[in-house]
N, C-alpha and C positions, 0 to 999 in steps of 0.2 A: 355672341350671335349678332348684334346690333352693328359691334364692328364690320363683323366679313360681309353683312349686306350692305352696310354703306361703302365698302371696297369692291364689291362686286358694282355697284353703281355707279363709281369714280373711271373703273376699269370696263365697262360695260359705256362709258362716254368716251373717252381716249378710244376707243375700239368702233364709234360710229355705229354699235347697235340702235339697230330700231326698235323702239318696246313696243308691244302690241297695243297698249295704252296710249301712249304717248299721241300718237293719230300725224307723225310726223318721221319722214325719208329725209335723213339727214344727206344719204346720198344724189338723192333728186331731187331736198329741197322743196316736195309735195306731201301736203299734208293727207291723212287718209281717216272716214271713221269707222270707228269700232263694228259700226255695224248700219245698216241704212235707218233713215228716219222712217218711225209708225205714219204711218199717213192712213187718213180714216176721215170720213164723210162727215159726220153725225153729232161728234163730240170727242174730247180728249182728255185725259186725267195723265199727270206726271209728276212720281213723289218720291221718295228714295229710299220706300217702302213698298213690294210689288201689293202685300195683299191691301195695305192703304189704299193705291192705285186703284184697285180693282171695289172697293168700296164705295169709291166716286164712281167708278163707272155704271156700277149696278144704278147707284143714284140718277146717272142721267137716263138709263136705260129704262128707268120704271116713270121716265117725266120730270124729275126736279130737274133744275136750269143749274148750269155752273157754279153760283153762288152756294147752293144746296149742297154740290157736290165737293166743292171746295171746305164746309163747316165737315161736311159726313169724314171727309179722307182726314181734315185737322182732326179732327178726333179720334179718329183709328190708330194716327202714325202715332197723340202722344200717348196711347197705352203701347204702343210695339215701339217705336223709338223713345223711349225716356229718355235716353243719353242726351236728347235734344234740344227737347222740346215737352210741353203736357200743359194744363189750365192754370198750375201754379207761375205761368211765364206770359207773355206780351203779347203783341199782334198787332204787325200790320200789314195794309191790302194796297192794291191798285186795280179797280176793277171797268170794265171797257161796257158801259152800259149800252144792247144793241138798238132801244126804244130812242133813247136819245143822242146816241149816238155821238159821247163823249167817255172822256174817264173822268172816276171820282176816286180820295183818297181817303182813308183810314186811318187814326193813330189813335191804336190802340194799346200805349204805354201807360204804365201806373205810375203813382205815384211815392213817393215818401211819406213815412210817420210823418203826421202833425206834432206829435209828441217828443220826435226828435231835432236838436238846434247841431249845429256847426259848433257854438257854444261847447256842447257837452264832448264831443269828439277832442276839441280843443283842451278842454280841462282835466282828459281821462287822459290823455296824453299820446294820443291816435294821431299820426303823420301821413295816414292814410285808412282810405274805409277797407275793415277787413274784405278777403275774395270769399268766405263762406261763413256759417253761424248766424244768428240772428240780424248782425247790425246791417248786413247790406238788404234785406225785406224789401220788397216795396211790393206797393197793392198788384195783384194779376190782373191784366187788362184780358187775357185771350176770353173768358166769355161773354163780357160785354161786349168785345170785338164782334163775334159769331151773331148775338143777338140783333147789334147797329145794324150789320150789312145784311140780315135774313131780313128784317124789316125793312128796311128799305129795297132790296131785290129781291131775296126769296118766294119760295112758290110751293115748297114742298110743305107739312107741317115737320117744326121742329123737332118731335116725338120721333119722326119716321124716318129723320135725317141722323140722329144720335143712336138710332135701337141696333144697325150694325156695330158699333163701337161698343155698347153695352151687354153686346150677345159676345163678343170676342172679350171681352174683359172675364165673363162670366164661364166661358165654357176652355176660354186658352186659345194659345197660337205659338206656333215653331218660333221661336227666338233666330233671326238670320245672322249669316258670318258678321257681319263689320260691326252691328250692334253689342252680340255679345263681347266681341273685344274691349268696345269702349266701355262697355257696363264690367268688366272685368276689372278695367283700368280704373274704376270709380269704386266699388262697392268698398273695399277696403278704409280706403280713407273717407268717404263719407258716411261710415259706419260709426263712426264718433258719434254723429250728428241724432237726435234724438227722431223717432221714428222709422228711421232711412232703413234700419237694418231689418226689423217686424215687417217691413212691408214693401223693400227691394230685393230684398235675398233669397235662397234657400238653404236654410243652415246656415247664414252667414257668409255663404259668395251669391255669385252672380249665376243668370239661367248660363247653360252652354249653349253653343250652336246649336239647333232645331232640336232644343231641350222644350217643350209647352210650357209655357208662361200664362199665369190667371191673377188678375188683380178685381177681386170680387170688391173691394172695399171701392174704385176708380169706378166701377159697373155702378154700385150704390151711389155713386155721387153724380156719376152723370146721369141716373132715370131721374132723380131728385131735379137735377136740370129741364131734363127732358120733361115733367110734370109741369114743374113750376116756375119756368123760366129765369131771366137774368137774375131776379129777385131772389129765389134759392139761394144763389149761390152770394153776392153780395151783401142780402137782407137777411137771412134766416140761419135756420141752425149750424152750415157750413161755415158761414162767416162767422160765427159766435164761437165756432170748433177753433175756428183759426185764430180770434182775438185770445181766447183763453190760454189756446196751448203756449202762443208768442210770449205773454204777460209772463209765464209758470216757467218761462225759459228766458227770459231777460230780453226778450225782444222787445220793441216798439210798437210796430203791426199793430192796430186794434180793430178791431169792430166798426168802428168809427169811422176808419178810414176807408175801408171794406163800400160800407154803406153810401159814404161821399162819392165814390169812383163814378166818373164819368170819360168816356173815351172823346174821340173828336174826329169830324170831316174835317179834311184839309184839301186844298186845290194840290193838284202834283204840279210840279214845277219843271221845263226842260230844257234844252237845247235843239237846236237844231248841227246835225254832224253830216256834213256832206249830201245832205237831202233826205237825212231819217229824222227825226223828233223822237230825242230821248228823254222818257221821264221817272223822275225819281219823287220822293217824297221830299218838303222842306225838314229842316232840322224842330224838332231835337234828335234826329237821328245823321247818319252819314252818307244818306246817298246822293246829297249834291259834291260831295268829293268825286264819282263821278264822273259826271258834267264838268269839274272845272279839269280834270284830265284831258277829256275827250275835247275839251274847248282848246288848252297850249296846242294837242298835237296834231289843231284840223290846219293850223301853219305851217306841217309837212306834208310832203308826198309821201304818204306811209306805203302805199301799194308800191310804187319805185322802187324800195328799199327793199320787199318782198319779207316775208313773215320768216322769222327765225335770225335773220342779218343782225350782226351788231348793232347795224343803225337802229332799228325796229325796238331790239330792246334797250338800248342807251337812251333814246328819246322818250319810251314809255317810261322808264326805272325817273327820269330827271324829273318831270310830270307828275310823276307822285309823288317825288320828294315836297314840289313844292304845292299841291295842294293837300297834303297833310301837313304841314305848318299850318295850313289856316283850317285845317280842321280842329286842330289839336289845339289852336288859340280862340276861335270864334266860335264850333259849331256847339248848343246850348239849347234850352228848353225857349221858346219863342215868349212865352209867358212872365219870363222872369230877365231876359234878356233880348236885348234888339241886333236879331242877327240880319246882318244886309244879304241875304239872299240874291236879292237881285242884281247886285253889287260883283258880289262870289263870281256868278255864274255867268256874266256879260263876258261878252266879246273882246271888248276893250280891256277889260280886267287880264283875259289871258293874252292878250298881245305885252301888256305890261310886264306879269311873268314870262313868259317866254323868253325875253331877252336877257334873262338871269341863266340861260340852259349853254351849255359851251360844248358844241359838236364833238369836242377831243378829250373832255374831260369829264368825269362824276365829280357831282357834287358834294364836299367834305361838307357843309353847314351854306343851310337856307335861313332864309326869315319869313314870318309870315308877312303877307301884302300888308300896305296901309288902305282901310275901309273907311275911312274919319268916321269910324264908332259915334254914336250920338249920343253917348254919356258913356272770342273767341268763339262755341257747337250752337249749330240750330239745324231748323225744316225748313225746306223753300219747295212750297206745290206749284201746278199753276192748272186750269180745267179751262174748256170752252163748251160751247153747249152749239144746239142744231138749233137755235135762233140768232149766234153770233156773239152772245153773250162771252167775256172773257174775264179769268181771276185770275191775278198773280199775288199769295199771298205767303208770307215768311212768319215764323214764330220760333222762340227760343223760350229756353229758360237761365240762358247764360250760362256759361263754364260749364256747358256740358249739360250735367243731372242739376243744376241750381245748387240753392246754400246748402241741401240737405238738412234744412228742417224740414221734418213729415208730417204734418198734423193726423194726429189720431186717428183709423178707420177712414182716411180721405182718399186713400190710393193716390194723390200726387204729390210732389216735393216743392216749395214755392223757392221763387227765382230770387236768383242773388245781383240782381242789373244796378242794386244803390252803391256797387263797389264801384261804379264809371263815375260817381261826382266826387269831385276834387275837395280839398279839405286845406282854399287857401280864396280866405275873402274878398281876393282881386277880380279871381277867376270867372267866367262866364256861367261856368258848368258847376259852380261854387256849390254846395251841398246846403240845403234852404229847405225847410220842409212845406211837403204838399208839392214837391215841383217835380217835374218829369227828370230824367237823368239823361246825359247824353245816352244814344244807344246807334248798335253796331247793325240793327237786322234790316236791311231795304229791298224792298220789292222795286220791279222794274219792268220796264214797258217801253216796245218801241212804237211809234207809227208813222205811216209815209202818206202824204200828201191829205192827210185829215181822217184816214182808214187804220183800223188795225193789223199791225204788219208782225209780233212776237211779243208776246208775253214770258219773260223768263226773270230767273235771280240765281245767286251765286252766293251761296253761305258762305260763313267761315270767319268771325271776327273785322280784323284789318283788310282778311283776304278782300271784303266784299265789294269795297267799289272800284276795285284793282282788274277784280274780276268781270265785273261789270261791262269796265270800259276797255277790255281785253275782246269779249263776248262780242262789242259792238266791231270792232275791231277786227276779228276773223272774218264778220259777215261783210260789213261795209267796206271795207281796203284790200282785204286779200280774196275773199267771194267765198267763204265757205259755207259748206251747206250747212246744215243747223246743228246735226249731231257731230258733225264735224269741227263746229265752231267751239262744241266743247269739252271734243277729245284731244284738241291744240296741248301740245305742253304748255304751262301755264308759267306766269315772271311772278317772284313773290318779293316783292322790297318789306324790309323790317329796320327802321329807324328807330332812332332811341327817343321818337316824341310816340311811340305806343307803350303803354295803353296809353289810349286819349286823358287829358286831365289832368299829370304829371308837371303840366309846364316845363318840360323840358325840350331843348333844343338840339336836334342833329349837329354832332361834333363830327362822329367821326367816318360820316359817308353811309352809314348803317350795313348791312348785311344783304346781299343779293343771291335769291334764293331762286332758282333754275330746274325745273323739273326734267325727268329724264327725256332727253329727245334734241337738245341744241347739240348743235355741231361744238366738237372744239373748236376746230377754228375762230366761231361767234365767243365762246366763251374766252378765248384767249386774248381775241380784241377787245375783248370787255374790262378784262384785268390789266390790258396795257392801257386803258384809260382812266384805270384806278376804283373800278369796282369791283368790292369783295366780295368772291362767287362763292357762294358755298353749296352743296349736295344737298337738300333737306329731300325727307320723302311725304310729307303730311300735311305742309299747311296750305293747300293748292283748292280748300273748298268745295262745296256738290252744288251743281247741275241740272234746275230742268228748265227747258221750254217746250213754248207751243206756238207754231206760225202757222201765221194762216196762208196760206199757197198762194201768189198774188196771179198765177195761171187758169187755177180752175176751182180756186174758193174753199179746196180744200184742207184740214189741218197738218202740221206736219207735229210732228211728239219728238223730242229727244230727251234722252236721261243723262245723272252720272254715271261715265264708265266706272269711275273711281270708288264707288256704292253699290250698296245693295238694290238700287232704285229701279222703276219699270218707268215705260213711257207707254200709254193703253187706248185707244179706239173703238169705235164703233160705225 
């Protein structure tokens, strides 16, 4: 089966089909979208979850402000999307404060056992940290996240922002098409995994499509929440659930570390691209990769070239070769290594790469820049509210449903994100306990002339800052409107320095991956410049934003066409 749709897809490109998807006329060379953008006065919610969606919005309906709505919808999607995301996984924000009328940032990643050294990995004979089972653990940051930014912005009580997520855990919800696939594609193999099976399955697979779904045990953990704030769940019996079951299963995890967790404000950091201000989060995550994109290719005429042209994608594809070399060498917990951020992302820095890019040719092997060093699934929401308030906030629990340890009676699975540090003492992102890990999930924000102009992010591992500065890219160089911008067929580059942390170097040009909608033609010129094009149908990432109309102040919503997602108003 696998075969005849990916030759229906090969033969369905050679034939100049336009997919409905795709949002691209190969014949005319215009892009088109799936469907107009939500535009609404009042408030917006967009999650790739409709009834999430609509959780926020009751939220802003009844008075909470964005922030409120943004914690109420996180907590909806991770009982309805597990495949994703849930409290056992991370969190971070970028939020457009309308009182003061800046942004502030979020990092809200956990950290590693104390308990565990690089040492012991070394001596047990680990070449690398397993992708599931106990050793990759690290603490969950998503409710101290919720907690940080309800105190500082919020407005609603917390009790009243959690009781829909608590009522849907309690009484059920139709399981939608894209989720049950992926939960299809998981339940088997992380049935191994001690609790996954008691309290993911029924009978031992997965829910079906608009099968109701009830995770009473996830309802009991969040009122626990919802009572007794951050503390429940760090300080008290959930975290003691969590330290016990880990120990009783060979984990590291404790109590201890549970308890130390503390998340962190961070300034966002940006660019300026052609007169937008794009902002990403500093590392230990990747969304200044980015920025140093959007910074080599402001040295072309991208609009000239027109969206879909060989040129268009040869110079994006070249772009991210070379700043994933320096992701994949530099980017690292700020705590434990001194990443030159400022460095990365300057002007100067990408005039220097730039000149490494060869109009005629793909690049078989890059290196990363010199800095003079001084020694894969998630959720992406984003809400506005009828005071101007805006969130754009991302969360995962890595690979998907996490390591698939369950702890007992918790209803979520904790995240497997300790498999992103390296397990080689040079390295930046070197595996050191108590230290953040590198991580893949970036919220994103643009704004034009000191106003907020979109709030949006682009899941999907590697996809994410590819995607990012594709997004900026539709809007800014070829004018597209918002849902348009991200029903574009999408460029996916996959080099042999992913996963990040490997230490290895792009040999052999890597993999160029083309979603349905370029001309042959583009493609053909592609491969006579020495880039290997290949058909993929999946790794192309979900979709939302929210802009604010710079005409008449109002919002505009778009979704994933590619998901189950809504984009909702009032």
């Amino acid at each position: 089966m696998l075969i005849r749709v990916l030759c229906v897809a090969v033969l369905a490109s050679l034939a100049g089909w336009t997919s409905p998807v795709a949002g691209y006329d190969r014949v005319t060379g215009a892009t088109h979208a799936s469907r107009p953008d939500v535009i609404a006065a009042n408030g917006m919610v967009a999650t790739s979850q409709p009834l999430a969606t609509q959780v926020g919005l009751q939220v802003l309906k009844d008075g909470g402000n964005a922030i409120d709505a943004a914690i109420a919808a996180n907590a909806a999607i991770g009982l309805m999307e597990p495949t994703g995301n849930g409290i056992g996984g991370d969190l971070f924000a970028i939020v457009w404060d309308a009182e003061s009328e800046r942004l502030y940032g979020y990092n809200g990643s956990g950290r590693s056992p104390q308990s565990l050294t690089l040492e012991w990995f070394i001596e047990n004979g680990y070449e690398e940290i397993p992708s599931h089972g106990p050793l990759p653990v690290s603490v969950p940051g998503t409710v101290d996240g919720w907690f940080a930014l309800h105190e500082r912005f919020g407005e609603m009580p917390m009790a009243e922002i959690l009781q829909p997520a608590i009522d849907y855990a309690n009484e059920g919800f139709p399981v939608s098409e894209l989720i049950a696939y992926y939960w299809d594609r998981s339940a088997d193999f992380l049935s191994q995994y001690p609790g996954f099976a008691d309290q993911f399955t029924i009978d031992g697979r997965a829910p079906r499509e608009g099968e109701i779904w009830r995770n009473p045990n996830l309802g009991n953990t969040l009122k626990q929440i919802a009572e007794g704030g951050r503390d429940a769940f760090y300080k008290g019996d959930i975290a003691r659930t969590i330290g016990e079951f880990m120990d009783e299963h060979d984990g590291f995890l404790s109590y201890e570390d549970l308890a130390a967790h503390e998340g962190e404000w961070v300034e966002p950091v940006s660019t300026n691209y052609r007169g937008f201000d794009v902002w990403e989060l500093p590392p230990n995550g990747q969304g200044i990769a980015a920025l140093q994109i959007l910074n080599i290719l402001e040295g072309y005429d991208m609009a000239s070239y027109g969206f879909g042209s060989p040129e268009h994608v040869h110079l994006f594809t070249e772009a991210k070769k070379l700043a994933f070399e320096d992701r994949a060498r530099y980017y690292a917990d700020p705590d434990f290594a001194d990443v030159d951020v400022e460095r990365l992302i300057s002007k100067a820095y990408a005039a220097e790469r730039r000149e490494r890019i060869d109009m005629d040719r793909a690049a078989r092997a890059v290196e990363p820049g010199t800095l003079a060093l001084r020694d894969g699934d998630t959720i992406y929401l984003t809400t506005a509210d009828r005071h101007g308030n805006m969130v754009s906030l991302i969360q995962s629990n890595y690979r998907g449903m996490g390591s698939g340890m369950t702890p007992p009676g918790l209803g979520f699975i904790l995240q497997d994100r300790g498999e992103m540090f390296v397990l080689n003492e040079d390295h930046p992102n070197r595996y050191e306990p108590g230290k953040r890990p590198f991580h893949t999930i970036i919220p994103a924000f643009i704004t034009r002339d000191g106003e907020p102009y979109v709030s949006f992010g682009l899941m999907g591992g590697g996809m994410q800052p590819q995607g990012h500065a594709q997004i900026v890219m539709n809007l800014v160089d070829f004018g597209m409107g918002l849902q348009e911008a991200g029903d574009a067929p999408r460029i996916h580059h996959n080099g042999s320095t992913e996963p990040v942390g490997r230490n290895l170097q792009m040999t052999d040009g890597g993999v160029l991956n083309l979603e349905s909608g370029f001309s042959y033609d583009t493609i053909r010129a592609l491969m006579a410049k020495g880039h290997r094009v290949q058909f993929a149908r999946g790794p192309y990432g979900g979709y939302q934003a929210i802009m604010v109309d710079p005409d008449y102040g109002t919002y505009r919503g778009a979704t994933e066409v590619r998901k189950d997602g809504q984009a909702a108003g009032y």
